[in-house]
C-alpha positions as CSV (number, residue, x, y, z in Angstrom):
1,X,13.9,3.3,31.7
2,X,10.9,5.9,31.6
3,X,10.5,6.8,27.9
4,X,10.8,10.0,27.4
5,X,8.2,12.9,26.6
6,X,8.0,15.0,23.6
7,X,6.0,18.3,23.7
8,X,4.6,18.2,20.3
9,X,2.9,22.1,19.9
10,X,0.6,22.3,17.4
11,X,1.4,24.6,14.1
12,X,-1.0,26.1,12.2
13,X,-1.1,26.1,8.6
14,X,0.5,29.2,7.9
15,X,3.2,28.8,10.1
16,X,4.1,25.0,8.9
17,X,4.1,26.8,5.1
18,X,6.2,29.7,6.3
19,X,8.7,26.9,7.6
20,X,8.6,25.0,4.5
21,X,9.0,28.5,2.8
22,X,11.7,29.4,5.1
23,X,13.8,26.1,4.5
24,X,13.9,27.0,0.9
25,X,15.1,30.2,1.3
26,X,18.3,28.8,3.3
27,X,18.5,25.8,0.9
28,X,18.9,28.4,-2.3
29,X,21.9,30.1,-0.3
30,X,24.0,26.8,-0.8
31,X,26.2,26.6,-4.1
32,X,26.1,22.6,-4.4
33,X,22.7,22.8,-4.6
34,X,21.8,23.3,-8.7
35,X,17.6,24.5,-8.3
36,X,14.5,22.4,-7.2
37,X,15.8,19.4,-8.2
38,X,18.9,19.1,-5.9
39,X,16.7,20.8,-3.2
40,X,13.7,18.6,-2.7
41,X,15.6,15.4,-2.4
42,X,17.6,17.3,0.3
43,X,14.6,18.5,2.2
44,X,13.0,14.5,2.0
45,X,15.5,13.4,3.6
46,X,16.1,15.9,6.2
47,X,12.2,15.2,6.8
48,X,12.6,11.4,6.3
49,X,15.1,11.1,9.4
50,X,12.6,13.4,11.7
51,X,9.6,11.7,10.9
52,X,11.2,8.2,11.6
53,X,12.3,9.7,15.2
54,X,9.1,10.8,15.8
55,X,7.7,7.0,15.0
56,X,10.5,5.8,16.8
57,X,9.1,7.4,20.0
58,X,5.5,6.5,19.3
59,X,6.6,3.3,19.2
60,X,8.7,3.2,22.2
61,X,5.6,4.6,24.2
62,X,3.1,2.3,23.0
63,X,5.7,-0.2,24.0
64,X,6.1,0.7,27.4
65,X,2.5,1.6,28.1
66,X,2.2,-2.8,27.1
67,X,4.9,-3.3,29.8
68,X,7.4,-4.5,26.7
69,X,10.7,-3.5,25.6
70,X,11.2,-1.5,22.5
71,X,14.1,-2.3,20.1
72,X,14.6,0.6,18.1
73,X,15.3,0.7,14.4
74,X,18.1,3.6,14.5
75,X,21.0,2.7,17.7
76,X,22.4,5.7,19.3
77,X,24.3,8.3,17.7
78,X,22.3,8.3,14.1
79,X,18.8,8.9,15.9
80,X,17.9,12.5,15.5
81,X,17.3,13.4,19.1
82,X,21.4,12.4,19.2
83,X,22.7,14.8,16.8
84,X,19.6,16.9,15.2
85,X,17.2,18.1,17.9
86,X,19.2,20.5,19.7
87,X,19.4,24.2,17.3
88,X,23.5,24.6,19.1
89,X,24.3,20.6,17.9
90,X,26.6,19.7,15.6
91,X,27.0,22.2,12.3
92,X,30.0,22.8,10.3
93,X,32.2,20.9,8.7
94,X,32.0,18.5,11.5
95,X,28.0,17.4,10.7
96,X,29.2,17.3,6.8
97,X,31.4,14.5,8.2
98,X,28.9,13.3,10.4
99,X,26.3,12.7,7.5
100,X,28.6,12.2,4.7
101,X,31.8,10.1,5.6
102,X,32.5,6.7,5.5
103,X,34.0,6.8,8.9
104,X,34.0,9.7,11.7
105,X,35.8,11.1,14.4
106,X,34.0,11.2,17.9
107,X,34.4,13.0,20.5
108,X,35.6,10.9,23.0
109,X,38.0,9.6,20.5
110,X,36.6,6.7,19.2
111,X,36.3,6.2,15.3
112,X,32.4,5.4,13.7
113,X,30.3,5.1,10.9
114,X,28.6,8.5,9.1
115,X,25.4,8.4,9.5
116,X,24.6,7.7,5.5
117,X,27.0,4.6,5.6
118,X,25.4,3.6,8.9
119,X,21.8,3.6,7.5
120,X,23.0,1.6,4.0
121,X,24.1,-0.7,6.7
122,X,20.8,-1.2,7.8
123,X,19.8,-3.6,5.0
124,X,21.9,-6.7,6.8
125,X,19.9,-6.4,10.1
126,X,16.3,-6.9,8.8
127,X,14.3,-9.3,7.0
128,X,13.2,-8.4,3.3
129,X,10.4,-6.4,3.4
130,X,10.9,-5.0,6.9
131,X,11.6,-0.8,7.9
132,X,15.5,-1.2,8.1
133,X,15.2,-2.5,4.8
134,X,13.1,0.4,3.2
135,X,15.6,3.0,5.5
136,X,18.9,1.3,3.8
137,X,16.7,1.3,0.4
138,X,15.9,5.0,0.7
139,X,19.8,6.1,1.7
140,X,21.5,3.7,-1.1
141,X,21.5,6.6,-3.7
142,X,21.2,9.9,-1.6
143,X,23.9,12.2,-1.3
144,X,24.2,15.1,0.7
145,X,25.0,17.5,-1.7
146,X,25.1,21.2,0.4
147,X,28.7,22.2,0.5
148,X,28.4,24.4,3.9
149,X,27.6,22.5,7.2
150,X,26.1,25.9,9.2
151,X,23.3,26.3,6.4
152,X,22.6,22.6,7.0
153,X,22.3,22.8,10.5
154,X,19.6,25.8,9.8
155,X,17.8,23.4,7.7
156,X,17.9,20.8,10.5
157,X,16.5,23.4,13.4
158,X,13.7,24.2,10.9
159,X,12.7,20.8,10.0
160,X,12.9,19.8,13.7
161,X,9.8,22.4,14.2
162,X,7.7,20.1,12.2
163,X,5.9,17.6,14.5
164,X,5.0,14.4,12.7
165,X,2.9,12.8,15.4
166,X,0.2,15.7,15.3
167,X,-1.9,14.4,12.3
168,X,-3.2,18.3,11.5
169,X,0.4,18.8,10.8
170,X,1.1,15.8,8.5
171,X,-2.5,16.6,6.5
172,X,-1.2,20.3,6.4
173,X,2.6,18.7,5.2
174,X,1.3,16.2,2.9
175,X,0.0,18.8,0.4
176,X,2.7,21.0,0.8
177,X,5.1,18.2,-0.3
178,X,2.8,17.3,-3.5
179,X,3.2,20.3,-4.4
180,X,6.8,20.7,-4.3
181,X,6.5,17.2,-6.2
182,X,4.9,19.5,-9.2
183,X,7.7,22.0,-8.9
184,X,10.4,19.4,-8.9
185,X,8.3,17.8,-12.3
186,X,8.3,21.4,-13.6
187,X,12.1,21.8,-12.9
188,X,13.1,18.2,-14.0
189,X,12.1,19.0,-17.7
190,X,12.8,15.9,-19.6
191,X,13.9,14.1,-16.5
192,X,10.9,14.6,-14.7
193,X,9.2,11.1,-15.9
194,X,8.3,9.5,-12.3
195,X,5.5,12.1,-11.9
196,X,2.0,11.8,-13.2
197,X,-0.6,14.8,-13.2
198,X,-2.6,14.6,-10.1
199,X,-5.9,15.0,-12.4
200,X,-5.0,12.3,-14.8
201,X,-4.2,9.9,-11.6
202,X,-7.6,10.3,-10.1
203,X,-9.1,9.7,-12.9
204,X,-8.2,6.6,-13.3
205,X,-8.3,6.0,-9.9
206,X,-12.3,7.3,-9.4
207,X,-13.0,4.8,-12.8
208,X,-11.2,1.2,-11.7
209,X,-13.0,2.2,-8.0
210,X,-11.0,-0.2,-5.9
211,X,-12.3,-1.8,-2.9
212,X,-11.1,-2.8,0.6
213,X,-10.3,-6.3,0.4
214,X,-8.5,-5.3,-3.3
215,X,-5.1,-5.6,-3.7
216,X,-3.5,-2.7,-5.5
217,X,-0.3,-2.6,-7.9
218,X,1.9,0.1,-9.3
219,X,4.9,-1.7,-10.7
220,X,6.6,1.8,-11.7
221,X,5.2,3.6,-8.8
222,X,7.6,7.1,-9.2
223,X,6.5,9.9,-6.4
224,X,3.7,7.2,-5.4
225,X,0.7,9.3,-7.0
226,X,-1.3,6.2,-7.7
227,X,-1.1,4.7,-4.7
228,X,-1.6,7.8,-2.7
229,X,-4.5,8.8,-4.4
230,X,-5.5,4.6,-4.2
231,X,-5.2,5.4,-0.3
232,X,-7.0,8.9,-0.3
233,X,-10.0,6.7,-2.3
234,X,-10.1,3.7,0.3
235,X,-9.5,5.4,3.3
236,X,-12.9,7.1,2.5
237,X,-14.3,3.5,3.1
238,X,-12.6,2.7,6.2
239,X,-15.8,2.5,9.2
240,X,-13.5,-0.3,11.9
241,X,-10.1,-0.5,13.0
242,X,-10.6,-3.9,11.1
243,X,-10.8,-2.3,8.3
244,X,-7.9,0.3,8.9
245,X,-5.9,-2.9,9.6
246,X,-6.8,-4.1,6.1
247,X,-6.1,-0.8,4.8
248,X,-2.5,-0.3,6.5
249,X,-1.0,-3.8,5.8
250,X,-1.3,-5.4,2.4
251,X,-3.7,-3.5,0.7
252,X,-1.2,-0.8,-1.9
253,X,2.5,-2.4,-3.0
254,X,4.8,-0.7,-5.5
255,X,7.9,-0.9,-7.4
256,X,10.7,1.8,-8.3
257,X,13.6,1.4,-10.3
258,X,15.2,4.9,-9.6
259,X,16.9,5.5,-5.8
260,X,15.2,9.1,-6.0
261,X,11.7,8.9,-6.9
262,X,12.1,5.2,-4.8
263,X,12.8,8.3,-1.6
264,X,10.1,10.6,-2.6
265,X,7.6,7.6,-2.6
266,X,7.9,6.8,0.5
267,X,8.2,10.3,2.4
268,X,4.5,10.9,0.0
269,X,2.9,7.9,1.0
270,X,4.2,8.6,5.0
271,X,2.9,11.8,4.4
272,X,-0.6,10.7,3.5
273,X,-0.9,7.9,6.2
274,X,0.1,4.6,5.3
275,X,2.5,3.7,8.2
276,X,4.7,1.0,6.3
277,X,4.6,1.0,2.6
278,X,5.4,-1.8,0.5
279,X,7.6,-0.1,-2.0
280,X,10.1,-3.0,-3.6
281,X,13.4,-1.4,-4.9
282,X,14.5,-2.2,-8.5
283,X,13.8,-2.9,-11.2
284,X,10.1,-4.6,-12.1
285,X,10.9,-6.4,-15.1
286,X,13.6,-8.5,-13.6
287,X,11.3,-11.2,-13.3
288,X,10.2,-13.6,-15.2
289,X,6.8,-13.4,-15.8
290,X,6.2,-17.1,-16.5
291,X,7.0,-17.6,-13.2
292,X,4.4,-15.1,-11.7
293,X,1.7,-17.5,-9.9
294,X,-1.4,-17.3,-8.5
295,X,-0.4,-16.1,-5.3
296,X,1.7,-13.5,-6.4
297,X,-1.3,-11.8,-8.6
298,X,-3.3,-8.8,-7.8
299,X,-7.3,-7.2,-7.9
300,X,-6.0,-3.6,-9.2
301,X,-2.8,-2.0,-11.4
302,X,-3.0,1.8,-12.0
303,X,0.2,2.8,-13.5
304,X,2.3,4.9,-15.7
305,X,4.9,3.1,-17.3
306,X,8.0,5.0,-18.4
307,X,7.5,6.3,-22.0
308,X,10.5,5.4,-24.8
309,X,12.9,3.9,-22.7
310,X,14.9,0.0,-23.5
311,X,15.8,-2.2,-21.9
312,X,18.7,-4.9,-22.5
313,X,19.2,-8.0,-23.4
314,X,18.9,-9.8,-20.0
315,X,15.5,-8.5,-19.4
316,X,13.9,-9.3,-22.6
317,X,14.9,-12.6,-21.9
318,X,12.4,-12.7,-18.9
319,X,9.6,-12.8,-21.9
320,X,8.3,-15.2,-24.1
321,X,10.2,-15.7,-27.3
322,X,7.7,-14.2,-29.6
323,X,7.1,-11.2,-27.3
324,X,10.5,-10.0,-26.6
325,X,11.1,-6.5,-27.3
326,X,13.9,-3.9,-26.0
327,X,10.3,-1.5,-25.7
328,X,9.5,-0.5,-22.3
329,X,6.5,0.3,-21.9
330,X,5.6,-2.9,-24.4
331,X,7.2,-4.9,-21.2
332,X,5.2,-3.6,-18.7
333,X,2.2,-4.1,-20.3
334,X,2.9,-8.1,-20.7
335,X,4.0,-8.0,-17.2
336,X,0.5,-6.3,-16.1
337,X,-1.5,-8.2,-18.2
338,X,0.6,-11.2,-16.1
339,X,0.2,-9.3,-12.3
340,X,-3.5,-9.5,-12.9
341,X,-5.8,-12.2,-10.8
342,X,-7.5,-14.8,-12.7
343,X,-11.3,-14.3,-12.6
344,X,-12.8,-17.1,-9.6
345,X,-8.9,-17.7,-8.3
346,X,-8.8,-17.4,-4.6
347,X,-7.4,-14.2,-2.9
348,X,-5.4,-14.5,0.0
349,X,-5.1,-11.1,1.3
350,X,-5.3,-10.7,5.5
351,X,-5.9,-14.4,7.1
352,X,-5.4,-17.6,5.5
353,X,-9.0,-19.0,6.5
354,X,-10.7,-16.0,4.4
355,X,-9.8,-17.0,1.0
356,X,-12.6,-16.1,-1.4
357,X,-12.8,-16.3,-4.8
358,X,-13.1,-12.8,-7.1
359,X,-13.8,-11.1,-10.1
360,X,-11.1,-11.1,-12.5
361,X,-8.2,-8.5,-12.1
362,X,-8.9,-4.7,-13.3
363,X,-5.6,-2.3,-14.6
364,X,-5.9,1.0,-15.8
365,X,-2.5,1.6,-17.5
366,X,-1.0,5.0,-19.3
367,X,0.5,4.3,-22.9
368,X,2.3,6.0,-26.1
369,X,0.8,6.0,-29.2
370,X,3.2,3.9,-30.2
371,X,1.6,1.3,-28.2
372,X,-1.3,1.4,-30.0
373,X,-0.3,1.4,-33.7
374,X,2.8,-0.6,-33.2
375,X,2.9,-3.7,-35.2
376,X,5.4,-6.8,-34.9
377,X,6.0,-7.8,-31.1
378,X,3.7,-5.1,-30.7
379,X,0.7,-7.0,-32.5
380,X,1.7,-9.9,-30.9
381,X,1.2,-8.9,-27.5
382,X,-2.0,-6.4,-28.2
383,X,-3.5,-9.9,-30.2
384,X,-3.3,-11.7,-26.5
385,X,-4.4,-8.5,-24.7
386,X,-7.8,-8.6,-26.8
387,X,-8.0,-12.7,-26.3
388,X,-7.1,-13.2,-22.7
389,X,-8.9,-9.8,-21.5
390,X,-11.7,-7.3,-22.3
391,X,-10.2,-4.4,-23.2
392,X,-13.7,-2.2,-22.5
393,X,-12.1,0.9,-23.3
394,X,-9.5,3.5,-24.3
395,X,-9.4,7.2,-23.5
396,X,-7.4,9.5,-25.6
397,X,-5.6,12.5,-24.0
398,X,-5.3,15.6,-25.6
399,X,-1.5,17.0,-26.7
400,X,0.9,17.9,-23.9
401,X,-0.9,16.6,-21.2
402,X,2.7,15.0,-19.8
403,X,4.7,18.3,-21.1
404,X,7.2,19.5,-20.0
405,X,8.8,15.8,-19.9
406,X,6.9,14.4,-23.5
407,X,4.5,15.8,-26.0
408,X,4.1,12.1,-27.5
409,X,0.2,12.0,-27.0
410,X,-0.9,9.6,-24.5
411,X,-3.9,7.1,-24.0
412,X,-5.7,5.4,-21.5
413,X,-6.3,1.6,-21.6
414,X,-8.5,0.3,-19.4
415,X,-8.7,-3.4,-19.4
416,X,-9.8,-6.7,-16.7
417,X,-8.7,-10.6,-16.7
418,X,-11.4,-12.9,-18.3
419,X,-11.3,-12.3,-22.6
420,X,-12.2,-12.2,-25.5
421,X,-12.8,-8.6,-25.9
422,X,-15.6,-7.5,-28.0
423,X,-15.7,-4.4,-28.7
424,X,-13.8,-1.1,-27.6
425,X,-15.1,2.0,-26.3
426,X,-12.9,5.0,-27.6
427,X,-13.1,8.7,-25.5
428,X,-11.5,11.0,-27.1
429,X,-11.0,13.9,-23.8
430,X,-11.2,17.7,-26.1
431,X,-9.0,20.6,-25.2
432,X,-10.8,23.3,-23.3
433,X,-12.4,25.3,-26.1
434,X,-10.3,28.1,-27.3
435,X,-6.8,26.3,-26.0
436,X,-4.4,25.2,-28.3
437,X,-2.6,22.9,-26.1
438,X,-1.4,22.7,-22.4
439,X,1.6,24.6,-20.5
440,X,3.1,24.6,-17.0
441,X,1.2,27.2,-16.3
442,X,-1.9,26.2,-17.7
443,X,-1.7,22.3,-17.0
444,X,-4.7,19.9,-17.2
445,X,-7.3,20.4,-14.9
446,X,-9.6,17.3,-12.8
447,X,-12.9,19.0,-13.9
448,X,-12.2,18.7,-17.3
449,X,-12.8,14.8,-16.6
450,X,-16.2,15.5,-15.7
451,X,-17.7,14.5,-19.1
452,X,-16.1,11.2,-19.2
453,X,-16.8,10.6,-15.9
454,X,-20.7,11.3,-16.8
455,X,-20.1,9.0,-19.9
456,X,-18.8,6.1,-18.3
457,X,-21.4,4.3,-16.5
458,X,-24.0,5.8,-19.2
459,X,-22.5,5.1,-22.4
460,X,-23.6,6.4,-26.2
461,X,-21.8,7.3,-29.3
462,X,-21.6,11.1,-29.8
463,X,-19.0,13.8,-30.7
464,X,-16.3,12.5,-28.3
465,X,-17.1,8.6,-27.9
466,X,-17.4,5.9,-30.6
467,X,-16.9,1.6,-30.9
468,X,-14.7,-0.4,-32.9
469,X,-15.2,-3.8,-33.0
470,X,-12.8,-6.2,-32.0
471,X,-12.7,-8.6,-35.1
472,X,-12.2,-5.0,-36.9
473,X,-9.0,-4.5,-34.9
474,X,-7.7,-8.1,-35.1
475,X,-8.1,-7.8,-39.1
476,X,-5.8,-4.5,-38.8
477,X,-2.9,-6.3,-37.2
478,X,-4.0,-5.2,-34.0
479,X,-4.1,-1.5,-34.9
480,X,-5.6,0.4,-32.0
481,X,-4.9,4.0,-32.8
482,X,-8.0,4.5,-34.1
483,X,-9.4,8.2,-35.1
484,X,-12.2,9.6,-34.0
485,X,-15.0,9.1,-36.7
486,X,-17.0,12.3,-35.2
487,X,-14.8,14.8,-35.4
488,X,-14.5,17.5,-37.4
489,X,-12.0,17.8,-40.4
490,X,-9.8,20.6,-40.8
491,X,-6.6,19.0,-39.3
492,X,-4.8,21.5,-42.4
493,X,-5.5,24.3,-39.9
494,X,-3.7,22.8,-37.3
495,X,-0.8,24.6,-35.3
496,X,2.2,23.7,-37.2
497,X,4.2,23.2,-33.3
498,X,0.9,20.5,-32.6
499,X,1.4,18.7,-35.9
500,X,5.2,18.6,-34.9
501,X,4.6,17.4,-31.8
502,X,2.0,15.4,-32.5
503,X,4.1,13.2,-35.5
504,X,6.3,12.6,-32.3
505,X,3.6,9.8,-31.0
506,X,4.8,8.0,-34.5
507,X,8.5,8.2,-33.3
508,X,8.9,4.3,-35.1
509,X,8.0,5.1,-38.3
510,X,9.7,8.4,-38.9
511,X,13.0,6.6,-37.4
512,X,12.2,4.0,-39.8
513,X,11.9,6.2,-42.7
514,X,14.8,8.2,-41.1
515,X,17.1,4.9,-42.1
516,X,15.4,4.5,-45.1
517,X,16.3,8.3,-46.6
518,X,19.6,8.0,-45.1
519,X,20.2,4.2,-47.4
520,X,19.0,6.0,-50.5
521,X,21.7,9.1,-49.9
522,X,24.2,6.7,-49.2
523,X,24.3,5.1,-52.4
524,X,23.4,7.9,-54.5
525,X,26.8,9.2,-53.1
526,X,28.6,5.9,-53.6
């Protein structure tokens, strides 16, 4: 059967923000949504189930035009076109059902899946890897949460306006949604850890440079910043469809731990172009990293691990004995430092018959302080960091780059495969001059990397940049929170809020000291 034709209008700018706009006018009429961060999720997936439609007919017109037969991913009711493109469809309490329930009441009758338990579903009629996988992935933790049906079918007719084969409208959509990423980060507050700021991701991005022909990790890939901004930076090299092949399968992988950010991912990296991304769901540090072979390594890791959390018992035991800590972000690093292809090993990315050997693998990783002063495990791990790799250099963020979710100060560590390390370039990035610290409304901005970008290929000591020497470090236990030697004194003039929030990046020793006080009062009270 002919397939058929979808009139796909092209929308201008303005008009695809006023429907955005528009959308979230209806969605803040519903009570069971509770602000920005009940409202975005509900929006992705509205979006989520268009855009695969609009695939699906792409798809099923390329297939006819080869004379094939399409199987589709989404059967009949649960495709959009079924229940979602016409604006007098289903609404009400009967589409809550629809979407919601375990089991429905058709029409004629007959009894069927909702559409949410229908897509779960999805996961037992696909290999591992493959789109029905990612679809039952993406549905495992969503809920509809709107409470009236007829505003829900109002956010359905709007979404339905948005035409996701017209690539003006997805370039047009793709910024709109980053930036109700920001809002959501904004709105999140202390929960709003699976976002990075855009300028500090291309950063890091524009320094590690990756290549077509690279493969590129983020193990706690959040929203997907680092890999869409990884895309943004290869597509620019992209001249054949050889290289768009390259590009499109392969190339950027990722792992989420968390059902929503694991959603947002993939609607971002949709957005931006990649037509089938290789986001794993779960948790990273299931695996044991002594198992991690050759194969399995990669050219490039930009990441942001989460900051503070632990982790139980079962996953430290995927560690070595003497590095096995409930830390986090102390995990990730060994299981980066792991992910990371040995200098001269063979790469196997695209065909079999092009294996070539390559440089050693590259990371560019976002850490606590803690990280750097930590001693114990800590020292431990940082001791086979500055052995096994050159850890060329470490940039150190200013305070409340990562507010509203932390004001621990941050750092930089930019590290490849092929050791010992011998000696370590500090940057220490300034505040803008007459700033005390950064807000929501006055975040970090990308040109304020423009010095460090200057500095990097071109290196000297000055006000800003200094070396330590690695045998230094090593006879410190490892201690890499190192000051910088330039700067001026006068730290007892300091805002007392920054020295507050800056005693935060010591969080270990001030619990330490915590127990200690709290000993000492016990047995004065005995």
């Amino acid at each position: 059967m002919a397939t058929a034709k979808r009139k796909t209008p092209l929308t201008t700018r303005d008009n695809l923000s006023a429907l955005i706009g528009s959308a979230r006018k209806i969605l803040r009429k519903d009570k069971g949504l509770n602000g920005d961060v009940d409202r975005l999720p509900l929006l992705t997936w509205v979006m989520f189930l268009k855009f695969l439609d609009d695939l699906e007919f792409k798809h099923a017109q390329e297939a006819e035009l080869d004379g094939k037969r399409y199987q589709p991913i989404i059967e009949a009711p649960y495709r959009w076109r079924d229940w979602a493109a016409r604006e007098d469809g289903i609404t009400g309490d009967e589409l809550l059902a629809f979407i919601g329930q375990e089991h429905t009441h058709r029409a004629d009758g007959s009894f069927g899946q909702g559409l949410f338990a229908y897509l779960r579903a999805l996961a037992g009629e696909g290999e591992k890897g493959s789109q029905r996988e990612v679809i039952a992935n993406v549905f495992k933790g969503v809920q509809n949460r709107m409470v009236s049906g007829y505003l829900l079918r109002d956010i359905v007719n709007k979404i339905n306006g948005i035409h996701f084969n017209a690539s003006e409208e997805i370039h047009t959509l793709s910024h709109l949604y980053e930036s109700m990423l920001r809002e959501m980060r904004d709105a999140a507050g202390d929960s709003g850890e699976f976002y990075t700021p855009r300028p500090v991701v291309r950063f890091m991005v524009q320094v590690i440079d990756p290549q077509l022909g690279d493969t590129v990790l983020d193990p706690a890939c959040g929203t997907g910043g680092f890999l869409v901004e990884a895309f943004d930076h290869l597509h620019a090299q992209v001249k054949t469809t050889e290289q768009r092949r390259t590009l499109q399968q392969g190339t950027l992988s990722g792992q989420e731990a968390k059902p929503l950010p694991y959603m947002l991912a993939q609607m971002n990296l949709l957005l931006h172009g990649l037509e089938a991304p290789q986001i794993a769901y779960g948790n990273t540090l299931e695996r044991r990293i002594n198992e991690i072979g050759h194969a399995e390594r990669v050219d490039v890791i930009l990441t942001n691990p989460p900051f503070g959390g632990e982790e139980e018992a079962g996953i430290k035991a995927n560690f070595p004995p003497t590095m096995q800590t409930a830390e986090t972000a102390l995990l990730f690093l060994q299981y980066i430092m792991r992910k990371l292809r040995v200098a001269g090993a063979p790469t196997f990315h695209g065909s079999a018959s092009k294996k070539a050997a390559k440089r050693g693998g590259r990371a560019a990783v976002v850490v606590p302080n803690g990280t750097l002063f930590g001693d114990g495990v800590a020292a431990v791990i940082k001791a086979e960091l500055l052995k096994e790799f050159n850890l060329h250099t470490i940039v150190r963020l200013p305070q409340g780059v990562f507010a509203p979710y932390t004001d621990i100060p941050a750092n930089l560590l930019f590290f490849e495969r092929g050791g010992p390390t011998q000696n370590i370039w500090y940057y220490e990035l300034p505040l803008p001059e007459g700033r005390k610290k950064y807000s929501k409304t006055a975040p970090l901005q990308f040109d304020e990397f423009a010095p460090v970008l200057a500095w990097w290929t071109q290196r000297e000591e000055g006000p800003q940049a200094w070396q330590v020497n690695a045998a230094d470090i090593a006879a410190s236990n490892y201690n890499l929170d190192r000051k910088n030697p330039n700067a001026k004194a006068g730290l007892e003039y300091a805002d007392p809020k920054d020295l507050i929030a800056s005693m935060r990046g010591h969080e270990t020793e001030v619990m330490r000291l915590l127990g200690e006080i709290e000993a000492l009062v016990a047995e004065v009270q005995a």
